[in-house]
C-alpha positions as CSV (number, residue, x, y, z in Angstrom):
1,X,-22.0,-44.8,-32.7
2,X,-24.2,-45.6,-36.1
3,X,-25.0,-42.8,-37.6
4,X,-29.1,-42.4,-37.8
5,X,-31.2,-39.9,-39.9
6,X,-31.4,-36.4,-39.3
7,X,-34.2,-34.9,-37.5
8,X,-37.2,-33.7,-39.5
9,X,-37.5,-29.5,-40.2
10,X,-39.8,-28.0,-41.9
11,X,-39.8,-28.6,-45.5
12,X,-39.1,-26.3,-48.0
13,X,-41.4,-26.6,-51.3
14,X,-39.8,-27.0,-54.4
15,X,-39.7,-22.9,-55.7
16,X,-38.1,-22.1,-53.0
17,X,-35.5,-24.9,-53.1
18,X,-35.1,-23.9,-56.5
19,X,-34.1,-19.9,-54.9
20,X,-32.0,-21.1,-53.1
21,X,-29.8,-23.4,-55.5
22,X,-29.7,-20.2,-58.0
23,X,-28.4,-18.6,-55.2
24,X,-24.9,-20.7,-54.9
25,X,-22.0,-20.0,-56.9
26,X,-21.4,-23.4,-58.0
27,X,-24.8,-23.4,-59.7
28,X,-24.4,-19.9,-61.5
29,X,-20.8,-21.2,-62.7
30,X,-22.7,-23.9,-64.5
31,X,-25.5,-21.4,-65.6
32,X,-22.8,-19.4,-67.4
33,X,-20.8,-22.0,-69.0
34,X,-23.7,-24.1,-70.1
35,X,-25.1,-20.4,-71.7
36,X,-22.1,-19.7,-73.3
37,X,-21.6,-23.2,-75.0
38,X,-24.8,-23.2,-76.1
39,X,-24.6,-19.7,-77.7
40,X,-21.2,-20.9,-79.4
41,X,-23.2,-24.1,-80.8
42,X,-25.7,-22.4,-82.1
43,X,-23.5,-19.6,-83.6
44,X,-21.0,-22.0,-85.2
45,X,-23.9,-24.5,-86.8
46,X,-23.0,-26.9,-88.9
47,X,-25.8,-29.8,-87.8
48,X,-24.8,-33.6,-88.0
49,X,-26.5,-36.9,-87.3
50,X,-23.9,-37.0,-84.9
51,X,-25.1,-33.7,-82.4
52,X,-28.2,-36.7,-81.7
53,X,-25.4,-39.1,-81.0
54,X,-22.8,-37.7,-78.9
55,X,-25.8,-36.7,-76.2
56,X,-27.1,-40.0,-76.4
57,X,-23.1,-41.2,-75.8
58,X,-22.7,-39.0,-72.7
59,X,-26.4,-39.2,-71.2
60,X,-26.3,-43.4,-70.9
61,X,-22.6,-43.3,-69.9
62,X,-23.5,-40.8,-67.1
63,X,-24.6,-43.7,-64.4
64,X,-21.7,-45.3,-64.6
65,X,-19.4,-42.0,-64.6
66,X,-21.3,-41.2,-61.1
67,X,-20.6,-44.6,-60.0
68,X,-16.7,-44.3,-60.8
69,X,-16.0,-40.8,-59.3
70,X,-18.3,-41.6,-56.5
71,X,-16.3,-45.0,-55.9
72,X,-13.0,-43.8,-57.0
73,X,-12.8,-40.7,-56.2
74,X,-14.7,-39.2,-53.8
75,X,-14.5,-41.9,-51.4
76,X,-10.7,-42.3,-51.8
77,X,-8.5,-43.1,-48.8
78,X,-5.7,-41.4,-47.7
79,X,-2.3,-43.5,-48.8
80,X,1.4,-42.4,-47.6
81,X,3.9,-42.6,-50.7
82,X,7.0,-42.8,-48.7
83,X,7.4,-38.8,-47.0
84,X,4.5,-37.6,-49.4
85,X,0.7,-38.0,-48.4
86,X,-2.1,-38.3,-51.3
87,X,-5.4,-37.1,-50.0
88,X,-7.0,-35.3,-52.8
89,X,-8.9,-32.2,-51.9
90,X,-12.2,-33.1,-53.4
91,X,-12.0,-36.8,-51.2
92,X,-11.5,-34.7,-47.7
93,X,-14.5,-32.2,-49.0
94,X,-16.3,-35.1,-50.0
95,X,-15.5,-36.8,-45.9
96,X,-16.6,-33.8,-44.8
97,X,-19.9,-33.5,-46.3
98,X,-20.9,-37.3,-44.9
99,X,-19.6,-36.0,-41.6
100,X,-22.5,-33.2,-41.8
101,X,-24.7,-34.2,-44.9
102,X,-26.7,-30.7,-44.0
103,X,-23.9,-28.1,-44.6
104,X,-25.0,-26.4,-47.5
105,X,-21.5,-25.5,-48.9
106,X,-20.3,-29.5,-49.0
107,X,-23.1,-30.8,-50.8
108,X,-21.8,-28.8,-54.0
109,X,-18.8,-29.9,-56.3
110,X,-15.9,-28.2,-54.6
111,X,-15.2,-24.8,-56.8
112,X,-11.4,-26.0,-57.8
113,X,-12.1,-29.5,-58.9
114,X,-15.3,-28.1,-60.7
115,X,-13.0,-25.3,-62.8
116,X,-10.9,-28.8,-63.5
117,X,-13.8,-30.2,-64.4
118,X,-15.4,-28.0,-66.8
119,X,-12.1,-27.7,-67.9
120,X,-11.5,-31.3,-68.5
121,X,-14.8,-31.8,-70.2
122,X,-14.4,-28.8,-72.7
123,X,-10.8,-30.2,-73.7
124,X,-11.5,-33.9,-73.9
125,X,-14.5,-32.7,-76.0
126,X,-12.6,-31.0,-78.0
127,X,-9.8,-33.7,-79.1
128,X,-12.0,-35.8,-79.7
129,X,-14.6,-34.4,-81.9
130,X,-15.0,-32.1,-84.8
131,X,-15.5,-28.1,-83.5
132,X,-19.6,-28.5,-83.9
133,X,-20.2,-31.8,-82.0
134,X,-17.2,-30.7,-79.6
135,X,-19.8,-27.8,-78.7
136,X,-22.8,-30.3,-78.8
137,X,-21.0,-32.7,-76.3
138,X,-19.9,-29.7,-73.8
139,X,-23.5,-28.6,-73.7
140,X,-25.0,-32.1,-73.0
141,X,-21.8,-32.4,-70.4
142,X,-22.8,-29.2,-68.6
143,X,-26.3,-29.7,-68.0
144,X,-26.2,-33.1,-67.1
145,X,-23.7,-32.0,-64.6
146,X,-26.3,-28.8,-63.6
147,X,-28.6,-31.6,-63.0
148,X,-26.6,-33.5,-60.6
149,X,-25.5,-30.7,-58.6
150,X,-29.4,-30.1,-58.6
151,X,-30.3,-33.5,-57.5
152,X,-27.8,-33.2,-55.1
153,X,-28.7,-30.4,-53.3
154,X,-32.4,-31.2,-53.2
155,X,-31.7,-34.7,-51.6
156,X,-29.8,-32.7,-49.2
157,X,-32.4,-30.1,-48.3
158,X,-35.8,-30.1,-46.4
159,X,-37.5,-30.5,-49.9
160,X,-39.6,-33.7,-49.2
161,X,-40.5,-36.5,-52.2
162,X,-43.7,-35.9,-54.0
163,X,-43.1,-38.3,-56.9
164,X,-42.2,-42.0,-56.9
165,X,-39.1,-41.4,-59.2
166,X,-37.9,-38.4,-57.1
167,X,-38.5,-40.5,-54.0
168,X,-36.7,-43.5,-54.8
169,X,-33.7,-41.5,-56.0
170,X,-33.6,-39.1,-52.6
171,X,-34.2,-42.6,-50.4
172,X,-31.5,-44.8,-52.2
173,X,-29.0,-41.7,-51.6
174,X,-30.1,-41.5,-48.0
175,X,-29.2,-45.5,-47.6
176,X,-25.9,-44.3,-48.3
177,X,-25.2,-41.9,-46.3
178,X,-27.6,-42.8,-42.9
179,X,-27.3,-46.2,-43.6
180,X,-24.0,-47.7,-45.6
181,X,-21.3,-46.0,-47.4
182,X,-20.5,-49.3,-49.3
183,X,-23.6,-49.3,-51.5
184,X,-25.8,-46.7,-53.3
185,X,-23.2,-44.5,-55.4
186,X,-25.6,-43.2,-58.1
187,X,-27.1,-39.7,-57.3
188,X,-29.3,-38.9,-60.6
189,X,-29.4,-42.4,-61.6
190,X,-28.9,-45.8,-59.9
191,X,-28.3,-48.4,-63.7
192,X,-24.6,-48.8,-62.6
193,X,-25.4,-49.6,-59.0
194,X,-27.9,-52.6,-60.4
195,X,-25.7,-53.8,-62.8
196,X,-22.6,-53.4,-60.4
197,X,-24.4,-55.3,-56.9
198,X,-24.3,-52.0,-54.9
199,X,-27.8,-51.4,-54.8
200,X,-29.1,-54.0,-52.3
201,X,-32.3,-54.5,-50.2
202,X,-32.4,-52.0,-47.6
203,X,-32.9,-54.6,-44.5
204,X,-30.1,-56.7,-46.4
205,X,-27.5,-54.1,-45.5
206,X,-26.2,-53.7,-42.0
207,X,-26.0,-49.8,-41.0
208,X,-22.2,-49.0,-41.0
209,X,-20.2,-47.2,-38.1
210,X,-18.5,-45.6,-40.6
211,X,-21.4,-43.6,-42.5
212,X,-19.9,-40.3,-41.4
213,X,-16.6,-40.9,-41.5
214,X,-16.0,-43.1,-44.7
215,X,-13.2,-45.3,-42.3
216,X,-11.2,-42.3,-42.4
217,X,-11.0,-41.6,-38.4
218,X,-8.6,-38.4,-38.4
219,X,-10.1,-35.7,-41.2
220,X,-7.4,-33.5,-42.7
């Protein structure tokens, strides 16, 4: 059966969408690590021309970063290497949460891969960059990420579109779950999916019997 649209609820306004996300652990990890990056930028100094750049770097790489994980990633099949199966946690959470868009808990980064995450973000930060703009690049990392998981969650909620750039953010998303898994990776931002042909006319796309279930027939 195509999968269709959910049925309206009522809508929550945006304070108290914003309650609830502070709410979540995955949200208050982020709150906490973004704080205490912050706090050791601050405390370690040392300004450079460079803390305008590296922000600048990770801010317009950040479209195409969604697009890969999205792509990549989260919508990764499940191969058999010989005796060994590779189906990566955060690609069966991420099945699950197109399987039922509405459960709260899926619509947030999965609490392992985002520790890896965080993780992988402070020490590729730090390798490449001096201590000071190491610091700046984990702070512009983490809230950009804060504001994903943000977006996220409010496309996912009741919260209705007020604004036309909220709105065509929270429909484009909606194509691809309720309408075709194929197109539509961005969540924040949609550059790559211009620049990459996955952000079609709506009545160009056929809607997909395999919305929920990303082709993927027997979850694990």
């Amino acid at each position: 059966m195509a999968p269709s649209s959910p049925p309206a609820t009522s809508s929550l306004s945006l304070r108290a969408a914003g309650r609830l996300f502070a709410a979540q652990v995955t949200p208050k990890i982020i709150a906490l690590v973004l704080a205490g990056a912050a706090a050791a930028r601050l405390a370690v100094g040392r300004w450079q021309w460079r803390d305008l750049v590296v922000p600048a770097v990770i801010l317009a790489a950040q479209p195409f970063t969604e697009w890969l994980i999205h792509v990549l990633v989260l919508h990764f099949r499940p191969r058999q290497l010989g005796a060994l199966r590779i189906d990566p946690y955060v690609a069966r959470k991420h099945r699950a949460h197109h399987a039922d868009p509405r459960d709260l808990p899926l619509v947030f980064v999965p609490l392992p891969d985002l520790v890896l995450l965080i993780g992988g973000m402070a020490a590729i930060s730090f390798v490449v960059l001096p201590l000071p703009q190491a610091l700046t690049a984990m702070v512009a990392a983490y809230a950009v990420l804060g504001v994903y998981e943000w977006t996220h969650f409010l496309i996912h909620s009741t919260y209705r579109p007020r604004r036309r750039l909220y709105r065509s953010v929270w429909r484009a998303h909606r194509n691809h779950h309720f309408r075709n898994e194929h197109y539509w990776f961005g969540v924040t931002m949609h550059l790559a999916d211009h620049l990459l042909g996955t952000f079609p006319d709506k009545s160009a796309v056929e809607v997909s019997p395999t919305a929920r279930t990303l082709g993927v027939e027997a979850a694990t």
